[in-house]
N, C-alpha and C positions, 0 to 999 in steps of 0.2 A: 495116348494122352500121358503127361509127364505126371510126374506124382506133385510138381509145388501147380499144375493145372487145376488137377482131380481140387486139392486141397482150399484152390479158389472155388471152385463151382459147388463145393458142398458147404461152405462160408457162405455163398451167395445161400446156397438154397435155408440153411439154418434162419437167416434174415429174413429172405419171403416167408416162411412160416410163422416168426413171432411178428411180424405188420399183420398177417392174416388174421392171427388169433388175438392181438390186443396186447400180448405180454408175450413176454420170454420168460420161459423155465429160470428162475434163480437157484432152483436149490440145488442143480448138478453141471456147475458152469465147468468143470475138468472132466467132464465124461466124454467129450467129443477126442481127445486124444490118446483114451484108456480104449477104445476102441477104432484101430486103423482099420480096420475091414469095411468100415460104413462111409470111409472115405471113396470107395469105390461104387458106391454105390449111385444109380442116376438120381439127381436132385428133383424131379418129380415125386421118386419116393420119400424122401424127405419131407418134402411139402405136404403130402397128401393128408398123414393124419392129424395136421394140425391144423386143419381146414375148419374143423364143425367146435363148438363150443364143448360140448361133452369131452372130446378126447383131451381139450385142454387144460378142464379142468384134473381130467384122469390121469396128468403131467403132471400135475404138482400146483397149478395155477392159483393164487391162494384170493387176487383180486382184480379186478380188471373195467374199466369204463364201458359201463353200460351202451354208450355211447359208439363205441368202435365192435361191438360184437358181429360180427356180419357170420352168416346170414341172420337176420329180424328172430328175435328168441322166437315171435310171435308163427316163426314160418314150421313150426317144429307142431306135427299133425293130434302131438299127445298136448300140444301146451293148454291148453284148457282142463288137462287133467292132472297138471302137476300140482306135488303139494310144497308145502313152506320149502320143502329142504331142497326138492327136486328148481323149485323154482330162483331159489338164492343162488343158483350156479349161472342162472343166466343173466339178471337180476337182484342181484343184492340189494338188498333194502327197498324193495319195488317190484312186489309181486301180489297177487290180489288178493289173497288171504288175509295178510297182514294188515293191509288196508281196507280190507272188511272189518277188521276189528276195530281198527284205529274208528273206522268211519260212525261204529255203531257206538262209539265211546267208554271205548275201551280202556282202562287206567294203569298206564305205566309209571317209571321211577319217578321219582323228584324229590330234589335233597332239601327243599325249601319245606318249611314246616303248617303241617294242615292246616295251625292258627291261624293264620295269614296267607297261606295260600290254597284254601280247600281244593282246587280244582287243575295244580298247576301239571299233575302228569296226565291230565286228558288233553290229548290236541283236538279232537273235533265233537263237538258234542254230539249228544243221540239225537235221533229225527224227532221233531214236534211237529203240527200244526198252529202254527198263531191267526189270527182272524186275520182273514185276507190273503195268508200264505199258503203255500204247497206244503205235502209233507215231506219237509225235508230236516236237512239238518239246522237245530237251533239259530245259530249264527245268518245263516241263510234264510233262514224265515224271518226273523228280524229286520233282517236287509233289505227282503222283499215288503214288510211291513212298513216298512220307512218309506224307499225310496218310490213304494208302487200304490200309498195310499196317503201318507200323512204327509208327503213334501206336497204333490201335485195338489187332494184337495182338501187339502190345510191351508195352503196357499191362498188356491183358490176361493174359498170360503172368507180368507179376509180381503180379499178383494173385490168379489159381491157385495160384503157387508159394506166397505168403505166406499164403492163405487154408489152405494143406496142409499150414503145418505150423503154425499155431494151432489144425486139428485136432488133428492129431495129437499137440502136447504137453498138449492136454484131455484126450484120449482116454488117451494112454500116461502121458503125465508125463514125469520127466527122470530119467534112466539113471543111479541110486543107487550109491553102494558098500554094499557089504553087510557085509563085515568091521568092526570098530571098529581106529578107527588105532593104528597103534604107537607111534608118535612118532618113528620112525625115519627122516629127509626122505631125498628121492635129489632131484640138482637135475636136470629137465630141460630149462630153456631156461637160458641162460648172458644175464649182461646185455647180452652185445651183442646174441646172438638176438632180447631181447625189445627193444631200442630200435629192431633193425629191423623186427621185426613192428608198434611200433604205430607207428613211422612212417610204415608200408603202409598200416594200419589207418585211419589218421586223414585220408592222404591221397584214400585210396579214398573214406571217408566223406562228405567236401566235392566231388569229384567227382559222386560218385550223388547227391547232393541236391542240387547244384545242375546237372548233367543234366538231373535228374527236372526241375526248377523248371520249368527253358529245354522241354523237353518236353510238360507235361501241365498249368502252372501256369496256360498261358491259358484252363484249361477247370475248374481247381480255386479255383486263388489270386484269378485277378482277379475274377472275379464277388464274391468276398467282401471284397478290399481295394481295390480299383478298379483303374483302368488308370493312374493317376498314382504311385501307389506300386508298382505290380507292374512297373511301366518301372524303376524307381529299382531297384528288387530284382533285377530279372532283371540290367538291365547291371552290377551290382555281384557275381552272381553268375557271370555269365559270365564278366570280369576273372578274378575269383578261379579259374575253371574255366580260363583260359589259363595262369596263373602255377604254377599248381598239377600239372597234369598233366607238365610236363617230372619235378618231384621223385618224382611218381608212379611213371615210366618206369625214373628212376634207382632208388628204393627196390623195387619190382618184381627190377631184376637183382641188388641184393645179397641178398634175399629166396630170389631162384634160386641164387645160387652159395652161399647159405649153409646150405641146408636140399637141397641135391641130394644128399651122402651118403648121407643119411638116407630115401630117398624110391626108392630103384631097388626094381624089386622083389624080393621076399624071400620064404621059405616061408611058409605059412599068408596068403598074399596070396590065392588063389584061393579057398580056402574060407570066407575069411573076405566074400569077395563072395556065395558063393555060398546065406550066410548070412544076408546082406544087415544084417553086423555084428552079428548080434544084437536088431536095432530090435526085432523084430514078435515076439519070442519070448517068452514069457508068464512062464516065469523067468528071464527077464534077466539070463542068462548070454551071456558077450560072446566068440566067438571067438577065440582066443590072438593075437597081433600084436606086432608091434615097436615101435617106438619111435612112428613112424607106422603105421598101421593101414591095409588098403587103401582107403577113403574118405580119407580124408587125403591119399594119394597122387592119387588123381581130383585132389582139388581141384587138388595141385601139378601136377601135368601140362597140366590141361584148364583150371585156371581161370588159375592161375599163366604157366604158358610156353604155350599154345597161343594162349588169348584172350589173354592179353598181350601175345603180338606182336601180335597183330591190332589191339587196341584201343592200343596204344601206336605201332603206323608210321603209323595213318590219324591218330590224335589229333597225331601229329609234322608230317602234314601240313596239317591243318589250322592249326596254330597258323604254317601257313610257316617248319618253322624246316627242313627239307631243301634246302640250298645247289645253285644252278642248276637247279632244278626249277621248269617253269613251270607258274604255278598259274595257269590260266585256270578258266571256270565248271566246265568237265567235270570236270577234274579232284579240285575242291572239290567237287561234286556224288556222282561214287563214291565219294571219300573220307569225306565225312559218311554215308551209307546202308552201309559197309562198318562205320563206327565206330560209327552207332545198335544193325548188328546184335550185332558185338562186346560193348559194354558193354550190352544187355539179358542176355546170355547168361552173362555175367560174372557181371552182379549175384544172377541165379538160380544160378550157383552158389557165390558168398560168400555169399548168403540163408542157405540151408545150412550152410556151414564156422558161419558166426556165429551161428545157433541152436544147435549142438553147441556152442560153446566158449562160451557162457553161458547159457541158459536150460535147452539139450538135456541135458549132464553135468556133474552134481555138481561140483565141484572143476578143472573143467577152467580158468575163467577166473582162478580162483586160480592157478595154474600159472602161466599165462602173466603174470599181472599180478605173483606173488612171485617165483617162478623153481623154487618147488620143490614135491614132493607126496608124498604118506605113501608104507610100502613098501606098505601094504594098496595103496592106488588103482593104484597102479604093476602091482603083480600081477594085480589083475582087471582093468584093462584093456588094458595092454601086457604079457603073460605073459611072450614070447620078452625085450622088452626087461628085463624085471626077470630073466630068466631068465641074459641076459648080464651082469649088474651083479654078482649074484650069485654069478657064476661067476671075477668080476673081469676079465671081456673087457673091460668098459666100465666105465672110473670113475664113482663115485654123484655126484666131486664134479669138475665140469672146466673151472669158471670156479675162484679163489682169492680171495676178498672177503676181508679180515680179521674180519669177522663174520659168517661162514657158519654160517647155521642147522641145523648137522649135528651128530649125536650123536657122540661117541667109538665109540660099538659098531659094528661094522660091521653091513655089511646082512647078512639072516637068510634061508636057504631054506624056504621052505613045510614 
């Protein structure tokens, strides 16, 4: 064999062995001609010891893709006994130690400062349990808490509720007056009453829909608008869902402080539960009540102040406006699953409230939207209350408009 032969076939073999191994030696690219004797040598021997990863690395190999190591790090009989150091040669940045730490949340560097970023050198949180989840890692439980209980029956739940009472205003209808009016008005909500109620109203309403959107819209909306416009929709609705829920919170406590006299409880509260208002009664005669009735009261208690604070200190959380509270992932995490449960529970019971006060009764949304209602309506649904108007415990008229819809004659006893 000629020596410019020999010098091709050991070129040849130098090549087969760094494709073998992933890399080629950089750091002694002039040794192959400080030694002519290995030019003679057969190019199997050449190949051979750069076959396995170890010897490669024992060359000098300083990095190499994970990706092209052959044979499988995993095929090596000690690999489950390697440690950090042993395992970064086959492996770099991918060996299971390290990834035990990381997994158990473990905290590395980060040049971002703890004030604002308490949590930014943990990549994966420690394992919790949240209700409903595995014990797994935080983020994951969360995930599983979402995706495997409050989408499906959250969902569900307001679909029941609203499916129940499209029956039932089929079936019953809407809760009539029976008398013919007198023309006699009593005012029950006064104008500021009613600018706070629809400021509730209005606020609540841009909330729930656009909740619902950020919630359920990936499985309704986008399939039908696409994912370029249901992007544009959704961040626009979220915005609005951050701007909006502080006014919420506020309209909520004057809501409370302004409808709490009215709402303790009072006689004919118990039977009038126990009658379940009248609903299901075939002539549609309505338990005596006050001003508010015991249903109305639910709602102010349970939907009003109970879920209200619920859904208004996690939504305050959320939107980070609680001063020196660190909002790391956990935190955001119970606070979103505390607030998903909250406003499902809410909206099931304003479902309710807002079926009665327009589709549910007669004259009720006229009420609220003019400020005032016949003495007939007044007596068949709130008795006790016409019964103190009456009696002139309670004036008919307790705002003073200068064109207050009220007759000269006063109000009439049964």
């Amino acid at each position: 064999m000629s020596r410019s032969t020999s010098v091709r076939c050991w070129i040849a073999g130098a090549a087969l062995a760094a494709a073998a191994c992933g890399a080629a030696a950089q750091d002694k690219p002039a040794a192959a001609p400080a030694a002519p004797a290995a030019a003679t040598a057969p190019p199997a021997a050449a190949t051979a010891p750069a076959a396995t990863p170890g010897n490669a690395g024992a060359a000098g190999v300083q990095g190499q893709n994970i990706f092209e190591v052959k044979p499988e790090a995993s095929a090596d009989p000690n690999y489950l006994k390697q440690d950090n150091g042993q395992r970064a040669k086959v492996q770099p940045m991918n060996n299971a130690p390290m990834w035990r730490a990381v997994g158990s949340g473990a905290e590395g560097y980060s040049s971002l400062p703890k004030a604002t970023a308490p949590e930014a050198g943990v990549l994966v949180q420690p394992a919790v349990t949240y209700p409903g989840s595995r014990h797994t890692t935080a983020g994951e439980a969360w995930r599983q808490v979402r995706n495997n209980w409050l989408i499906p029956y959250g969902g569900a739940l307001l679909l029941i509720v609203l499916g129940a009472i499209a029956l039932f205003y089929f079936a019953r209808g809407p809760i009539e007056q029976h008398g013919p009016d007198t023309g006699r008005k009593i005012e029950r909500f006064t104008p500021f009453e009613r600018s706070a109620h629809w400021a509730n109203a209005i606020a609540f309403c841009i909330l729930a829909i656009s909740g619902l959107v950020m919630a359920f819209g990936k499985f309704i909306l986008q399939p039908v608008i696409g994912t370029t416009l249901f992007g544009w929709l959704t961040y626009l609705l979220k915005t609005l869902h951050n701007f909006v829920g502080p006014l919420f919170i506020v309209s909520l406590v004057i809501i409370f402080i302004t409808f709490l006299r009215d709402n303790w409880p009072q006689k004919g509260d118990l039977h009038w539960i126990l009658r379940a208002g009248g609903l299901f009664s075939k002539h549609g005669g309505e338990p005596a009540s006050n001003r508010f009735n015991a249903g109305e009261k639910v709602v102010f208690w349970i939907g009003v102040f109970l879920l209200g604070i619920v859904v208004a200190s996690s939504g305050v959380v959320l939107d980070k406006l609680v001063p020196d509270l660190v909002y790391d992932r956990q935190t955001m995490q119970i606070a979103h699953m505390v607030h998903a449960v909250g406003t499902v529970l809410m909206m099931v019971v304003f479902m309710g409230h807002i079926y009665i006060g327009t589709l549910g009764m007669r004259g009720a949304y006229k009420a609220m939207r003019e400020g005032y209602v016949d003495e007939t309506w007044a007596r068949e649904h709130h008795q006790y209350w016409y019964d103190d108007i009456a009696a002139g415990k309670i004036p008919a008229q307790r705002s003073t408009p200068p064109d207050a819809p009220l007759s000269a004659e006063p109000v009439r006893t049964a």
